[in-house]
N, C-alpha and C positions, 0 to 999 in steps of 0.2 A: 388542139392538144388539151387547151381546157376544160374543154366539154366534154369530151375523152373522159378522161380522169375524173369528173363529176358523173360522170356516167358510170363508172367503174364504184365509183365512193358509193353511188348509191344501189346498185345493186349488192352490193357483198352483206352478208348478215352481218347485222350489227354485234360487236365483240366486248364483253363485258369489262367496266372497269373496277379498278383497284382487285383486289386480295380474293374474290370469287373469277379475276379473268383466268380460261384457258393458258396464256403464259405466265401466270404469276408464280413469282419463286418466292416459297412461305421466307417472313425471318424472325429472329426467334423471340421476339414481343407481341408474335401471332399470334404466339402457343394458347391455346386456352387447357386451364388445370383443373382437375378433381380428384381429391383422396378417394380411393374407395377400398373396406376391408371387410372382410368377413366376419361377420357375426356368431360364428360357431352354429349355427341353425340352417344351413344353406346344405343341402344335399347337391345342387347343379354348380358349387360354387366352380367356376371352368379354368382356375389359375393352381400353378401349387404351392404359390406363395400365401399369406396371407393377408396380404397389405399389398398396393400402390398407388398410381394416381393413373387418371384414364386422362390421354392429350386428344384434343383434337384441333386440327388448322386446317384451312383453304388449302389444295394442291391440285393444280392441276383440273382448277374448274370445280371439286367436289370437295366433298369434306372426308378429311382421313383420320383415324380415330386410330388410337395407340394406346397400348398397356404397359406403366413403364412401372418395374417390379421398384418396391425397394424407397422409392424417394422420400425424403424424410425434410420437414423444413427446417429450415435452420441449420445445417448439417455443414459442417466446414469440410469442403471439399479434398474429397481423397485421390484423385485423377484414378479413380474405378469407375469406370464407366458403366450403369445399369444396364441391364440385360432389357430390351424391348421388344413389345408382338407387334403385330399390325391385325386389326380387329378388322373382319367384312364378312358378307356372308357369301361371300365368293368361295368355295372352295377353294380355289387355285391361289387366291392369295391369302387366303389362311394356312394352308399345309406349305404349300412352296414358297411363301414370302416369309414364315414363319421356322422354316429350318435351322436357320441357327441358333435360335433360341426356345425351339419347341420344348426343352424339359419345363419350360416355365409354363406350360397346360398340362392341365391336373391328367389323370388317363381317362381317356374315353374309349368307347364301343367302338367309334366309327365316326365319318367325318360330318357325318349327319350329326350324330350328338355333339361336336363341337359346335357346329352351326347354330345348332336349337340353345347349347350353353351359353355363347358368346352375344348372341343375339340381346339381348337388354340392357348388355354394358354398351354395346353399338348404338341402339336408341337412345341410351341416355349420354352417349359421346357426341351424336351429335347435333343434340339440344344443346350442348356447351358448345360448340362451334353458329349457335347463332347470341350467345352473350360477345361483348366487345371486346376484338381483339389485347390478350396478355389479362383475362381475366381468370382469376384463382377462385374458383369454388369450393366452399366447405363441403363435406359430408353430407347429401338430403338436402341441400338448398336447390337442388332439379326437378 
């Protein structure tokens, strides 16, 4: 039976630990933050806000990168809860994971120009997701 079982242990791929494993459930001192706003000079600017902060956290083995409209520091909480995207260049989870909240993407052509829009807040989402967990970035420090 022991040998079994060390035989077993050691055939399986090994499974990553902490906050990058395949079962890890993010919590919420994962989060990693960054302001990010529009300069007035951005013709691909992809939101139709002008202001939020881009999250990114471990999920599920990868890093998942979030636009969350609105947040302001210091803000005494008003139980409104902000309107959030889910940033990928997936198509299917930018349009269909993005449904409830799609007013918060500026208009585009087609799902192509969101991808090509979204794309460098995604890069720079998840260069914060290798700063250490519940890290707050200013503006440009990426």
């Amino acid at each position: 039976m022991l040998a079994a079982t060390a035989l077993l242990a050691a055939t399986l791929p090994a499974i990553p630990v902490g906050e990058r494993s395949l079962f890890h459930v993010p919590k919420e001192g994962e989060v990693r933050l960054q302001s990010v706003a529009r300069n007035g000079n951005e013709k691909d600017w992809p939101f139709s806000v002008g202001a939020g902060k881009l999250a990114c956290v471990w999920s599920v083995g990868t890093r998942q990168v979030f636009f969350i409209e609105g947040l302001q520091d210091n803000v005494v909480d008003t139980g409104i809860e902000p309107r959030m995207l889910v940033l990928s260049v997936d198509p299917l989870y930018l349009t269909l994971g993005n449904i409830p909240n799609r007013t918060l993407f500026a208009p585009m052509a087609d799902v192509a120009d969101l991808v090509r829009r979204v794309g460098p807040f995604i890069a720079m989402g998840e260069r914060l997701c290798d700063q250490p967990p519940g890290t707050q970035v200013r503006a440009g420090e990426l």
